[in-house]
C-alpha positions as CSV (number, residue, x, y, z in Angstrom):
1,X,32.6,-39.5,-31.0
2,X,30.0,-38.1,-32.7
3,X,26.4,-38.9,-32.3
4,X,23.5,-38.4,-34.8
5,X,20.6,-37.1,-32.9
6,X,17.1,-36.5,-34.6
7,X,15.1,-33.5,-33.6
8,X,11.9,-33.9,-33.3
9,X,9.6,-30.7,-34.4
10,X,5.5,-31.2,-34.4
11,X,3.6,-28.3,-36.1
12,X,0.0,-27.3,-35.0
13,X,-2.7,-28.7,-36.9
14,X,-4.4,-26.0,-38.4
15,X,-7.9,-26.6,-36.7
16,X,-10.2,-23.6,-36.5
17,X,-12.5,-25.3,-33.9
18,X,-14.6,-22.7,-31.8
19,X,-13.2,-24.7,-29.1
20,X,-9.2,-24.3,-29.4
21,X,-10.2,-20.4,-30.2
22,X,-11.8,-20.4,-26.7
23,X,-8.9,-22.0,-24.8
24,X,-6.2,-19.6,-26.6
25,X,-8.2,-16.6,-25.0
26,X,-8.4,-18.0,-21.8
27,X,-4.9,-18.9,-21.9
28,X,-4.4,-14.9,-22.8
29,X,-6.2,-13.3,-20.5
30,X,-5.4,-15.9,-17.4
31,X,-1.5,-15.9,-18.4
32,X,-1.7,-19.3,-18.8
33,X,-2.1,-20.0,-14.7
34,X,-5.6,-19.9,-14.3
35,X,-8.7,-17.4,-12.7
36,X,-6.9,-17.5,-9.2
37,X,-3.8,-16.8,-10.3
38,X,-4.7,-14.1,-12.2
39,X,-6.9,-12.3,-9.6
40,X,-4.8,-13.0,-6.7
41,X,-2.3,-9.8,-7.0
42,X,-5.4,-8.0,-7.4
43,X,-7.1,-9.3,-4.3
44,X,-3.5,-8.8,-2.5
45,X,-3.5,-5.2,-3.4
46,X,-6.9,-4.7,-3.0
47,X,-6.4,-5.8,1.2
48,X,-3.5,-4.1,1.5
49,X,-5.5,-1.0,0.9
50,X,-6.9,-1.3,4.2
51,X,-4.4,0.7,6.5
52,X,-2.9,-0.8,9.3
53,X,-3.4,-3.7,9.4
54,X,-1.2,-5.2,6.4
55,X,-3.7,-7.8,5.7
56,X,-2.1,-8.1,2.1
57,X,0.7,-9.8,3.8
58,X,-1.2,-11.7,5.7
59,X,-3.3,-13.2,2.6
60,X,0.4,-13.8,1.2
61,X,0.9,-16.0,4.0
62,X,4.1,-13.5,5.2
63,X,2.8,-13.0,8.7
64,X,5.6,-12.5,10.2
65,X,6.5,-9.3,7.6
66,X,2.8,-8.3,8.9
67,X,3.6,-8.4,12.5
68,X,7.0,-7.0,11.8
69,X,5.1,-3.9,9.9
70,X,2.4,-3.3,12.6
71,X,5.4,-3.3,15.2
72,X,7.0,-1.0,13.2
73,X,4.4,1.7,12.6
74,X,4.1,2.4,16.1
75,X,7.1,4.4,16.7
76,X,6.1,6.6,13.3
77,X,2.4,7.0,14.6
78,X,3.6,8.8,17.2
79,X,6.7,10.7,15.3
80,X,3.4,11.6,13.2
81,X,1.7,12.7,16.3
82,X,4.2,14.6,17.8
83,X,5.5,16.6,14.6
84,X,1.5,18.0,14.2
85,X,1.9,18.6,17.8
86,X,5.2,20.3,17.4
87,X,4.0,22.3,14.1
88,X,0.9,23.6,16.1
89,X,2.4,24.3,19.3
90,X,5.4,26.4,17.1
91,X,2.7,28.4,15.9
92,X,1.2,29.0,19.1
93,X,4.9,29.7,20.2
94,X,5.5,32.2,17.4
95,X,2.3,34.2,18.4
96,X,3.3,34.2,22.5
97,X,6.7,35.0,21.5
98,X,5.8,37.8,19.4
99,X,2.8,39.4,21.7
100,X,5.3,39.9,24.3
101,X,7.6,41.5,22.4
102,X,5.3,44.0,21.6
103,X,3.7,43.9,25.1
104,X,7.2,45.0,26.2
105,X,8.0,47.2,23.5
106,X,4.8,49.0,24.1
107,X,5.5,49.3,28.2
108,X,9.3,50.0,28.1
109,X,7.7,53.3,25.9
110,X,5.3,54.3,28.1
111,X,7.7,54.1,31.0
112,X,10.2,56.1,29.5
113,X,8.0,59.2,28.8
């Protein structure tokens, strides 16, 4: 039951050509999948940079995630809203409050005497 197999191994020709030197760096800086491929996360990231509008997603051909997202961001737009409204209005509401305490600390004093 045993088979002899032969393993085939080819080694690189040692050619310093100009030429193969040029297509090793390419194949370097590209990762071996060419100009697009290599500048497409870029571009992707560089879209998605835009707020809003999720147009990274959209270049990745995920619209659905996009719509999803936009969909999504309205409900924490206005949570946004409302907590600076809420923040400024407790500061307002911290000022009132404590103006009328001293409003009626100063007239309870001046109705005793």
């Amino acid at each position: 039951m045993s088979e002899n197999g032969e393993i085939v191994v080819q080694l690189p020709t040692e050619s310093d050509s100009r030429g193969n030197v040029l297509k090793l760096i390419w194949l370097q800086l590209t990762s071996g999948i060419g100009l697009w491929g290599s500048f497409k996360p870029i571009i992707a990231v560089l879209l998605s940079l835009i707020p809003l509008v999720f147009l990274g997603q959209h270049f990745n051909r995920e619209h659905q995630k996009a719509f999803d997202w936009s969909l999504l961001q309205v409900p924490l737009i206005f949570t946004v809203f409302f907590w600076i409204g809420l923040y400024f209005w407790s500061i307002f509401d911290a000022w009132l409050i404590a103006t009328n305490t001293v409003k009626d600390a100063h007239n309870e004093k001046f109705l005793d005497d």
